[in-house]
C-alpha positions in Angstrom: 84.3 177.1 51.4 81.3 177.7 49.4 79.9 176.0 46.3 78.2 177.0 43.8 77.3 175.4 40.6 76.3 176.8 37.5 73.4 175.1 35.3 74.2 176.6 31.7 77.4 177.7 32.2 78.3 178.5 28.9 76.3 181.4 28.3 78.0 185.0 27.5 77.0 186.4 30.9 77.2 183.3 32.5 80.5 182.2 32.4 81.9 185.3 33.0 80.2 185.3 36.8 81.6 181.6 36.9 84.7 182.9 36.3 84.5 186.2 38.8 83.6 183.8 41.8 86.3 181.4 40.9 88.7 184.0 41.4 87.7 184.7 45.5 89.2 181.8 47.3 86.6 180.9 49.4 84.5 179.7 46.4 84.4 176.4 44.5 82.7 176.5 41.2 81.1 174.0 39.0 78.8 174.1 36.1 77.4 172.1 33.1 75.9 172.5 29.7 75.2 170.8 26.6 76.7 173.2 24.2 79.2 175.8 24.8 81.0 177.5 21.9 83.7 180.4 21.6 84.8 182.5 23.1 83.0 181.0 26.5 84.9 177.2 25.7 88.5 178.9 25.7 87.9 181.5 29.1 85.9 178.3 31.0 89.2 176.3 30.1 91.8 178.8 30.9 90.2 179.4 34.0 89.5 175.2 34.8 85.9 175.9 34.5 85.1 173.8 31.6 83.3 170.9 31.8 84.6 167.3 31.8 81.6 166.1 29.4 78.9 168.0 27.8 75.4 167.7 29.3 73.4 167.2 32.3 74.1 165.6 34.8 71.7 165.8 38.2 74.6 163.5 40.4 76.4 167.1 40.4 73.5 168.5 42.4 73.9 168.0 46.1 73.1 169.4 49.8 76.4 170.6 49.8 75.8 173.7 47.1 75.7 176.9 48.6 73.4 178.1 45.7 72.6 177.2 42.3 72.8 179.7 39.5 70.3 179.1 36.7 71.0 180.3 32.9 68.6 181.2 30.6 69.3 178.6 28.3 68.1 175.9 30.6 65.4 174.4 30.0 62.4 174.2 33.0 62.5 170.5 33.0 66.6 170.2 33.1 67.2 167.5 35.3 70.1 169.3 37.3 67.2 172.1 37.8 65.2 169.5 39.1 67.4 168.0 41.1 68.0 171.1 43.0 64.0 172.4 43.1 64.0 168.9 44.8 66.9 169.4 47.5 65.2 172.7 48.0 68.2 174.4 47.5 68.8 178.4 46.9 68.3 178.8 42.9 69.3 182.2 41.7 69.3 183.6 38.2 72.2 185.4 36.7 70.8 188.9 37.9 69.2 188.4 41.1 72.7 186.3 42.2 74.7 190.1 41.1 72.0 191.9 43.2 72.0 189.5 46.1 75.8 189.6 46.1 75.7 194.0 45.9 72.6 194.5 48.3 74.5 197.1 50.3 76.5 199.2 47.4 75.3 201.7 45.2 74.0 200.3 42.5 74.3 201.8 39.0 72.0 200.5 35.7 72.8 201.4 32.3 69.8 200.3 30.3 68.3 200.8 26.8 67.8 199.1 23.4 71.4 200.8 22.3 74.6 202.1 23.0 74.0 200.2 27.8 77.4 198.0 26.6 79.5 201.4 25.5 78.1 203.8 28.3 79.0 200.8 30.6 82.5 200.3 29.4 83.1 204.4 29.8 81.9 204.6 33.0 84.3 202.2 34.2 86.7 203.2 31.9 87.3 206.6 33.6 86.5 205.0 37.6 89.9 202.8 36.6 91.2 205.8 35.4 90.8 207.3 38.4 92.1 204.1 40.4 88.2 203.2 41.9 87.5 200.2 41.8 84.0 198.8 41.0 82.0 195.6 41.3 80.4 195.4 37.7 79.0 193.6 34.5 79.4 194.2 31.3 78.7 192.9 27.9 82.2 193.4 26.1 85.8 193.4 26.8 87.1 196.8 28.1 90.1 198.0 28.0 92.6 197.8 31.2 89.3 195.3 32.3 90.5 191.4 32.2 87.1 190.0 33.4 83.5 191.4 32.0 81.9 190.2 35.2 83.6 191.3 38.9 82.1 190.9 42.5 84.2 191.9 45.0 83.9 192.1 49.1 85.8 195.7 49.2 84.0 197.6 46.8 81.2 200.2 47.7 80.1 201.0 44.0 78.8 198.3 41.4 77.7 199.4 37.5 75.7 197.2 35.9 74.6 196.6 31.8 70.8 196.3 32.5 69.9 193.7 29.5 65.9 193.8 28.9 66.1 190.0 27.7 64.4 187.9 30.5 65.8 186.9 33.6 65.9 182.5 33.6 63.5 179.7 32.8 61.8 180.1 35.7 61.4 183.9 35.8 60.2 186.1 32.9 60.7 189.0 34.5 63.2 191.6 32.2 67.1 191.2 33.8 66.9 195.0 34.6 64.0 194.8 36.6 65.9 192.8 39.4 68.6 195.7 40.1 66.6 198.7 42.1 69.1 200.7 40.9 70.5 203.9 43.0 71.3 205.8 39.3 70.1 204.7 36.4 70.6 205.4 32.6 68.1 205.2 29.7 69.4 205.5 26.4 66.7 205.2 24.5 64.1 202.8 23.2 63.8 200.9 20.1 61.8 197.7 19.7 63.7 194.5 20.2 63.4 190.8 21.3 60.1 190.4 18.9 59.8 187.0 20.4 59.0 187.6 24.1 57.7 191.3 23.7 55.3 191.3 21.0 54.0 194.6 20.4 56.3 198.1 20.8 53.9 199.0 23.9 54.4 195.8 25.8 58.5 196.9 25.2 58.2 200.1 26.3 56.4 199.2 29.1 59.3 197.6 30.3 61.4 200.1 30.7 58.6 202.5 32.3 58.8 199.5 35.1 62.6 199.9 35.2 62.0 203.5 36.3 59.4 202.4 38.9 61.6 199.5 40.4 64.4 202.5 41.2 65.6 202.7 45.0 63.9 205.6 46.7 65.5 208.9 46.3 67.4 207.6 42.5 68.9 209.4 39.9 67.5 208.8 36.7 69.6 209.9 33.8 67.8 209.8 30.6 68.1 210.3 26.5 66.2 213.8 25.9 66.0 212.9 22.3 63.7 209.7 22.8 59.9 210.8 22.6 59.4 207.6 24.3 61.5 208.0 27.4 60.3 212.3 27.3 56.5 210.0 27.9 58.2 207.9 31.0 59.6 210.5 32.4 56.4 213.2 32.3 55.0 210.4 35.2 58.5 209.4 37.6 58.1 208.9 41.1 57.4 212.1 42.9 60.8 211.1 45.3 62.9 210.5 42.0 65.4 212.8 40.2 66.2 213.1 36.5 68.6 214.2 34.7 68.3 214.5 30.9 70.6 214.6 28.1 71.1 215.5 24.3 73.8 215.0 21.7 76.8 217.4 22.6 78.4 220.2 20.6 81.0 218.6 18.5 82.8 219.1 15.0 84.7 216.3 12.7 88.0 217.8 11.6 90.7 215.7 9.2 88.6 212.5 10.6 88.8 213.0 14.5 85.4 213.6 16.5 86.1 217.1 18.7 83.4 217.2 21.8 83.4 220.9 22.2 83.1 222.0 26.4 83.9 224.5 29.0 87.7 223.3 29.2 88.1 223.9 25.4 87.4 221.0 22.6 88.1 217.6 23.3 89.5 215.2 20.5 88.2 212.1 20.9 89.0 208.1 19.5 85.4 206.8 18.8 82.9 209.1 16.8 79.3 209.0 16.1 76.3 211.1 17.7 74.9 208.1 19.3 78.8 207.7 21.1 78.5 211.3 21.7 75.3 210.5 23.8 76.9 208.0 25.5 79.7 210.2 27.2 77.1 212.5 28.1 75.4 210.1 29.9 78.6 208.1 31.4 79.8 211.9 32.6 76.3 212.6 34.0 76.9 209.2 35.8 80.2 209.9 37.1 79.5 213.3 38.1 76.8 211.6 40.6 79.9 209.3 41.8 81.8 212.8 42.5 84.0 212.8 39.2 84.7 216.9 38.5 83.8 217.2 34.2 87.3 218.1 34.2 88.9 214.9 35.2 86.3 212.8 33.4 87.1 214.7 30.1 90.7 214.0 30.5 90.5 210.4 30.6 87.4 209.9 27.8 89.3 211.5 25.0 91.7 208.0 25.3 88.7 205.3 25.2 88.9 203.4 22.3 85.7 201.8 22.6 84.5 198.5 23.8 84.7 195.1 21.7 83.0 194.8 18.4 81.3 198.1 18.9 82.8 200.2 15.6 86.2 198.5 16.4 88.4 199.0 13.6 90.1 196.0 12.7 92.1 197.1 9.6 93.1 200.5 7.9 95.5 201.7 4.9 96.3 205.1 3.5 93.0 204.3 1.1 90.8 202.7 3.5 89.3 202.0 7.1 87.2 198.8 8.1 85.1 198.5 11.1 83.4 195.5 12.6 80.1 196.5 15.3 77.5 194.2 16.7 74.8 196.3 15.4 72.1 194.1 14.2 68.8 195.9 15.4 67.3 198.7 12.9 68.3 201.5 15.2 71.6 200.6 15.7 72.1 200.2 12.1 71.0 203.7 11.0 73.1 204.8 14.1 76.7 202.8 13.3 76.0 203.6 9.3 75.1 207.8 9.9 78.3 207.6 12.1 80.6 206.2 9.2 79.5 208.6 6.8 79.8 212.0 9.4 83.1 210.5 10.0 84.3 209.9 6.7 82.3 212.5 4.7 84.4 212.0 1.5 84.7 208.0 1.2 82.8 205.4 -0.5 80.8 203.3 2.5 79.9 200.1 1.7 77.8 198.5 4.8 77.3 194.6 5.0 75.0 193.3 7.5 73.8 189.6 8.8 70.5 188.9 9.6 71.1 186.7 12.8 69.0 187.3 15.5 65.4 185.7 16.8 63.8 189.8 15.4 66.0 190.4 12.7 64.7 187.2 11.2 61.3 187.2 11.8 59.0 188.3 8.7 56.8 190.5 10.7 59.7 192.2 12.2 62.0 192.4 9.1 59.7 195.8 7.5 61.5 197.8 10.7 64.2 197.7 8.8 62.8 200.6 6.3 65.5 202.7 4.4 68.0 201.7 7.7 71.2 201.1 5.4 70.2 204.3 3.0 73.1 206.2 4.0 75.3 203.6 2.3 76.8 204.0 -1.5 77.3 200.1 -1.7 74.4 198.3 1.2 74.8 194.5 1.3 72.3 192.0 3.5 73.4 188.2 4.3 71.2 185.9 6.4 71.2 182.0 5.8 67.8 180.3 5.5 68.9 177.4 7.9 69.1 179.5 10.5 65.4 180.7 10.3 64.2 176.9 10.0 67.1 175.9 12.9 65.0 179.1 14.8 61.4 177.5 13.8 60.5 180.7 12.3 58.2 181.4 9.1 60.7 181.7 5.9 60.9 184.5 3.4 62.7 184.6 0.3 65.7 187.8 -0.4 63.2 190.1 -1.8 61.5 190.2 1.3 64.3 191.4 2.4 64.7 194.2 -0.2 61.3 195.1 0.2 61.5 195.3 3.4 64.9 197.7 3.7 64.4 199.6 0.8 66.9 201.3 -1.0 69.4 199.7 -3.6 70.8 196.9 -1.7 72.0 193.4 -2.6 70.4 190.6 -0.5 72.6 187.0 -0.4 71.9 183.8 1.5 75.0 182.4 0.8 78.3 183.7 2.6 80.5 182.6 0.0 79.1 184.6 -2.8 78.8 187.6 -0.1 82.4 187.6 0.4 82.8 187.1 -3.3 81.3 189.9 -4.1 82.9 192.2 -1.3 86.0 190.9 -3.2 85.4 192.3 -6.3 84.8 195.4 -5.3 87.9 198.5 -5.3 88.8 199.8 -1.6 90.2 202.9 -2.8 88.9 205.5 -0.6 86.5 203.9 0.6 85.4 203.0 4.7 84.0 199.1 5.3 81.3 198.1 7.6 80.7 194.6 8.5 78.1 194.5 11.0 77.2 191.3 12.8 76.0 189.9 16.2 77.3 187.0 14.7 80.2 186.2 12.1 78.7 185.7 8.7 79.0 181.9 8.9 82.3 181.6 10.0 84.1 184.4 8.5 87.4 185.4 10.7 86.8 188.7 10.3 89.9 190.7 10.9 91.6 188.5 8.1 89.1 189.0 6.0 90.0 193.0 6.2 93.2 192.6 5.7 92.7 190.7 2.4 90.2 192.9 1.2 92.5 195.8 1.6 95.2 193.9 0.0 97.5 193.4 3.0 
């Protein structure tokens, strides 16, 4: 029996490996943390994860542990950290435990600034399809996936999300960086995580790293379209291999997205050119794997899309609402172009929370230039607690209209946000509420439904 105990267990990525070891019988897993919200609190409890008592608590740390797994969240001087630094015990973070535990597979890394959860979720997507069965990670719940996180002893692939945030307390070090990858994708590269990469160089450079950090003899698949990664790739490795990509031939007919191929068009469930780039890049990956084009456009035309990624959570004859994650200015002028391609003829009206560590930083915030412009009605929440909860400098809302441009309306209170998404008429129209958060507590799939009068 091994042990292993988890030192910010809570964490989106974090209790999700909890949980994957938990499942293998010859593992005992513990973990603490001082806060640990939804939807971690419910999956830790289903799963007998959850922690008796909040906080930190060093008497759990003991020469018994097979290995301590470290969360970002901890703090250097958290006393169960140095509890174990004194034990001398094996300390891993979240990413070098999932390369330590997949040393001898082949090792697939979908990175990027946008769309690594999505190209994820289709690559495994059509590998279940196809009954093989992967050790992986992945940022969002997948379809016919119960688990985001799965290690495994029988599996000879594992596909990875490669998240550029950094790896633990203790090592700064991107989470990417730590995979040596066998095939690696790159979708492209916008500037994000302000508060540990300060300048666009210093980001980019990360992912020129990534490239160098590839297993010898790797397969790089990367986004044609990105002047930045066209600059990474002019200086790969002599003994590495790329493959590049572009948008696909498509067309929009009667509100269904058509990829257009060699075995005739292909109807598809989720639209958008940026989606379109990421089945190129999930088929480029799963024709290294040995996955004909064939059989791999057979079983994308059914993915729905992963969770909170343009999920549509309520629709009438009159009108469609979506819910996405995107919160960074790329993938806002991504989700919003993709709305209003796929539903030429409709009113769009595009809310979005300021929520993030960039989004609501000052310096950052003039990224966000003409972003939401495609939109006929363009709201902007963020609540000024956050920003002083965060310790960052404060603005007022017309730096935030300044800053975006355009004709939008800028709130600080979700109340009056919601009251005024109320007032508006949702015939013919498409709704996007996009979030990496909630709006303060909005539920909002009921708040669809009553907008759209059901």
């Amino acid at each position: 029996m091994k042990r292993v105990h988890f030192i910010a267990i809570g964490g989106a990525a974090m209790h999700n490996l909890a949980i994957a070891i938990s499942k293998k019988s010859w593992y005992k897993v513990s973990g603490s943390d001082d806060e640990i919200f939804e939807p971690s609190r419910s999956r830790l409890e289903k799963n007998g994860l959850l922690p008796e008592k909040l906080g930190w608590f060093p008497e759990k740390i003991d020469e018994g542990l097979s290995a301590v797994i470290l969360g970002m969240h901890a703090m250097p001087d958290n006393p169960e950290l140095l509890k174990a630094k004194e034990l001398g015990l094996q300390i891993y973070s979240f990413p070098e435990y999932l390369y330590e535990q997949t040393r001898s597979k082949t090792r697939v890394v979908v990175g990027g600034s946008h769309g690594k959860t999505t190209t994820t979720a289709m690559i495994l997507f059509v590998l279940n399809k196809l009954g093989i069965d992967p050790d992986y990670m992945v940022g969002a719940q997948i379809e016919g996936f119960e688990d985001m996180v799965k290690l495994s002893m029988e599996a000879n692939i594992a596909v990875f999300e490669g998240d550029e945030y950094l790896t633990s307390p203790l090592d700064l070090r991107p989470k990417f960086h730590l995979y040596h990858p066998h095939i690696a994708v790159l979708t492209g590269i916008a500037w994000d995580h302000i508060n540990v990469f300060p300048t666009f160089e210093n980001y980019v450079e990360q992912f020129r790293k990534f490239t160098e950090l590839m297993e010898p003899q790797g397969r790089l698949i990367y986004n044609l379209e990105d002047e930045n990664l066209r600059k990474i790739t002019q200086n790969l490795r002599s003994d590495l291999i790329a493959f590049p990509y572009q948008t696909p031939p498509y067309k929009v007919e009667n509100g269904i997205t058509y990829l257009k191929t060699a075995q005739g068009d292909v109807p598809l469930k989720v639209f958008g050119e940026h989606n379109l780039q990421n089945i190129e890049a999930a088929r480029l990956v799963c024709h290294q794997l040995g996955v004909p084009a064939e059989k791999f456009y057979d079983i994308i035309r059914n993915f729905k899309g992963a969770s909170n990624r343009l999920q549509k959570i309520a629709e009438t004859l009159y009108c469609v609402v979506f819910k996405d994650f995107a919160h960074s200015p790329s993938k806002l002028r991504a989700t919003i172009k993709a709305v209003r391609l796929q539903y030429p003829d409709r009113k769009l009206i595009a809310a979005m929370e300021l929520h993030t560590f960039s989004s609501l930083t000052a310096d950052f915030l003039p990224q966000y230039k003409d972003c939401m412009k495609d939109a006929d009605v363009a709201f902007v929440y963020y609540n000024p607690e956050v920003i002083v909860h965060k310790r960052l400098k404060n603005f007022d809302a017309q730096t935030v209209v300044k800053a975006f441009g355009g004709n939008i309306q800028v709130f600080t209170s979700s109340q009056k946000m919601q009251a005024a998404l109320a007032k508006i008429n949702y015939d013919h129209t498409a709704l996007l509420l996009m979030s990496s958060g909630n709006f303060d507590g909005i539920n909002l799939e009921q708040f669809a439904w009553k907008l759209t009068g059901k």
